[in-house]
C-alpha positions in Angstrom: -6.6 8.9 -20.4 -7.0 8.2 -16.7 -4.6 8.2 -14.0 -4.4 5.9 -11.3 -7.6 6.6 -8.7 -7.1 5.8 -5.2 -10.8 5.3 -4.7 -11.3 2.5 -7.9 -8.7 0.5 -6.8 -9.1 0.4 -2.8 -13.1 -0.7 -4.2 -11.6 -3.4 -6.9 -9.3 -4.6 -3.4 -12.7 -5.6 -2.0 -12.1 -4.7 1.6 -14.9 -4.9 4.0 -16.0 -3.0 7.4 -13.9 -4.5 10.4 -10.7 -5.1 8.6 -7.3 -3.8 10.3 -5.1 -2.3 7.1 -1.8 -0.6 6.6 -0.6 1.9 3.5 3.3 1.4 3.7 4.7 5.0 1.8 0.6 6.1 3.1 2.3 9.8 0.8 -0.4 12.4 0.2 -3.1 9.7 2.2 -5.5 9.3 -1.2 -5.7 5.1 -0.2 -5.6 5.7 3.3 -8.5 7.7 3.3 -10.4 6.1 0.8 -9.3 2.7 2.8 -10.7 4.3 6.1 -13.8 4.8 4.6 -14.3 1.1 3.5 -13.0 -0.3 6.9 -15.5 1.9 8.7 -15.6 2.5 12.5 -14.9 -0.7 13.3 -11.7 -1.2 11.0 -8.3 1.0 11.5 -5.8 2.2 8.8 -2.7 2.7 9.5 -0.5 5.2 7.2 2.6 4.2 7.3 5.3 7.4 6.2 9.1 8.1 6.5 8.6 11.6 5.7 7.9 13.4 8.7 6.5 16.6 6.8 3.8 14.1 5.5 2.5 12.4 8.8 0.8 15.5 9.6 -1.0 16.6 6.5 -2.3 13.1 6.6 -3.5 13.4 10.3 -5.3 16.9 9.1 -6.7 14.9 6.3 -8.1 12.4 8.3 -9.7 15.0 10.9 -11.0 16.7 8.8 -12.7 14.4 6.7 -14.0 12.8 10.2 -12.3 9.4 9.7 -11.1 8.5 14.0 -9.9 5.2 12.4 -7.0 6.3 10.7 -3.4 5.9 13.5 -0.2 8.2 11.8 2.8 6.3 11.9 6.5 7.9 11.7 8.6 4.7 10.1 10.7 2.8 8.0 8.7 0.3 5.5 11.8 -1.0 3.8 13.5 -2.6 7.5 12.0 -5.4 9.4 9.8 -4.4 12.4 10.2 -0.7 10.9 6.7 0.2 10.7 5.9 -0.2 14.4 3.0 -2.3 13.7 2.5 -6.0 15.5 3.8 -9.2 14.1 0.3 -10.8 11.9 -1.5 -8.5 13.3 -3.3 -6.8 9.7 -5.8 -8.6 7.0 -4.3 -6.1 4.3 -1.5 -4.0 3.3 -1.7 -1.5 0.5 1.7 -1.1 -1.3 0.7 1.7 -3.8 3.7 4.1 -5.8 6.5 3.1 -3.7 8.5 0.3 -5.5 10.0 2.7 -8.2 11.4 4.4 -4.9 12.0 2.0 -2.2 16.2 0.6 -2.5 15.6 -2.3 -0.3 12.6 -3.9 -2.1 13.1 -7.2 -0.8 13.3 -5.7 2.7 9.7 -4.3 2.0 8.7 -7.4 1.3 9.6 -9.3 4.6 8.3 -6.2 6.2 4.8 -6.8 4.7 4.8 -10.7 5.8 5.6 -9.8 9.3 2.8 -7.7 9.7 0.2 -9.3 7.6 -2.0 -12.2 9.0 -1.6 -15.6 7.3 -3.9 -15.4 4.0 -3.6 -11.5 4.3 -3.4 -9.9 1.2 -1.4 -6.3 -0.4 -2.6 -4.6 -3.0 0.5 -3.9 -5.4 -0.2 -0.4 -7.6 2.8 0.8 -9.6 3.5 3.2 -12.6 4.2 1.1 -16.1 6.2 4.0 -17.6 6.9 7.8 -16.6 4.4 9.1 -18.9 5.5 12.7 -19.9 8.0 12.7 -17.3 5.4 12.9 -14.9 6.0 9.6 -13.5 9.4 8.2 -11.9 12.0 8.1 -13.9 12.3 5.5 -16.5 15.8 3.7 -15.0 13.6 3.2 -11.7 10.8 2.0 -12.5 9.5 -1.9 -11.7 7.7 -4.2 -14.5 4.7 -5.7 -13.1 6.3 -9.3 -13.8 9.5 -8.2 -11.5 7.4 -7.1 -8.9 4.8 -10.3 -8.9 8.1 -12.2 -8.7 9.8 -10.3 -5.8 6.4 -10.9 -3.9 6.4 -14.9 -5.0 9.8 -15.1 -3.8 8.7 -13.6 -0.8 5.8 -15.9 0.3 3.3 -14.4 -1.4 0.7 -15.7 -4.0 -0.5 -14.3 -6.8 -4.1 -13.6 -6.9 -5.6 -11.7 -9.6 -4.8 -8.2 -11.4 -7.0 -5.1 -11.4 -7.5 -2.0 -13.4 -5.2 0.9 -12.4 -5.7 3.2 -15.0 -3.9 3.8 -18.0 -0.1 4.7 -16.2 -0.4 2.4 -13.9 -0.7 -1.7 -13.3 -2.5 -3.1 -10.0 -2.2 -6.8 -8.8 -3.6 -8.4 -5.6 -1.0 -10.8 -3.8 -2.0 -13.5 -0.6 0.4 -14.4 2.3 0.7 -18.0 1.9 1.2 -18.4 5.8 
């Protein structure tokens, strides 16, 4: 049995040195570390967190791990403009264990088009059940086929599916412009 690894699906998300990349709901920083490491120097991550208790354990994460590309911000991923972050300015977006919690999905949504760059693309990871009741629980969580759709009727299209362990389902979705 495996559980969803931060560093398997940010590799299977093909990201390469240079790219500018948000994790919206960035939590205990597993993606955006591994994502910083991809990105390199040259890229930035930016970890996106409403829980103020958070931002700085991921700050002290990134230090210590040496990673300078990773920027902390304090906002809200479910409002337009609530991340901070400038209109199409990103090539990717991670959305990773935060649909089961987020109450204004489609809100998320627009929130990912504004900042992603026409073509961009999110990586969408999500649990498929609350195994053991370790996972959310069972009345929140999101099918993979509602969530594809909420990002289709978003703007977004589909792209392909990855491997996101054995709790877990992954897809890749593009900004169409």
């Amino acid at each position: 049995m495996t559980f969803s690894d931060p560093q398997k699906n940010i590799q299977q998300f093909r990201l390469i040195e240079g790219m500018k990349v948000a994790d919206l709901g960035a939590g205990s920083a597993a993606y955006t570390l591994a994502t910083a490491k991809q990105v390199g120097n040259s890229g930035r991550v930016y970890a996106v967190e409403v829980q103020k208790e958070l931002i700085s354990n991921i700050k002290n994460s990134a230090i210590k791990q040496g990673l300078s590309n990773v920027e902390v911000i304090w906002g809200d991923i479910e409002s337009l403009g609530g991340t901070k972050i400038q209109d199409q300015s990103l090539d990717a977006v991670i959305v990773s264990n935060v649909l089961f919690q987020a109450e204004d999905k489609k809100g998320l949504v627009e929130e990912v088009k504004r900042i992603l760059k026409p073509k961009g693309r999110v990586l969408v990871v999500d649990w498929k059940e609350s195994y053991r009741g370790m996972g959310p629980h069972p009345d929140h969580i999101m099918s993979e086929q509602s969530a594809k759709k909420l990002f289709e009727d978003g703007g977004f299209t589909s792209d392909r599916s990855i491997s996101a362990g054995d709790h877990h389902y992954g897809f890749i979705v593009i900004k169409e412009r």
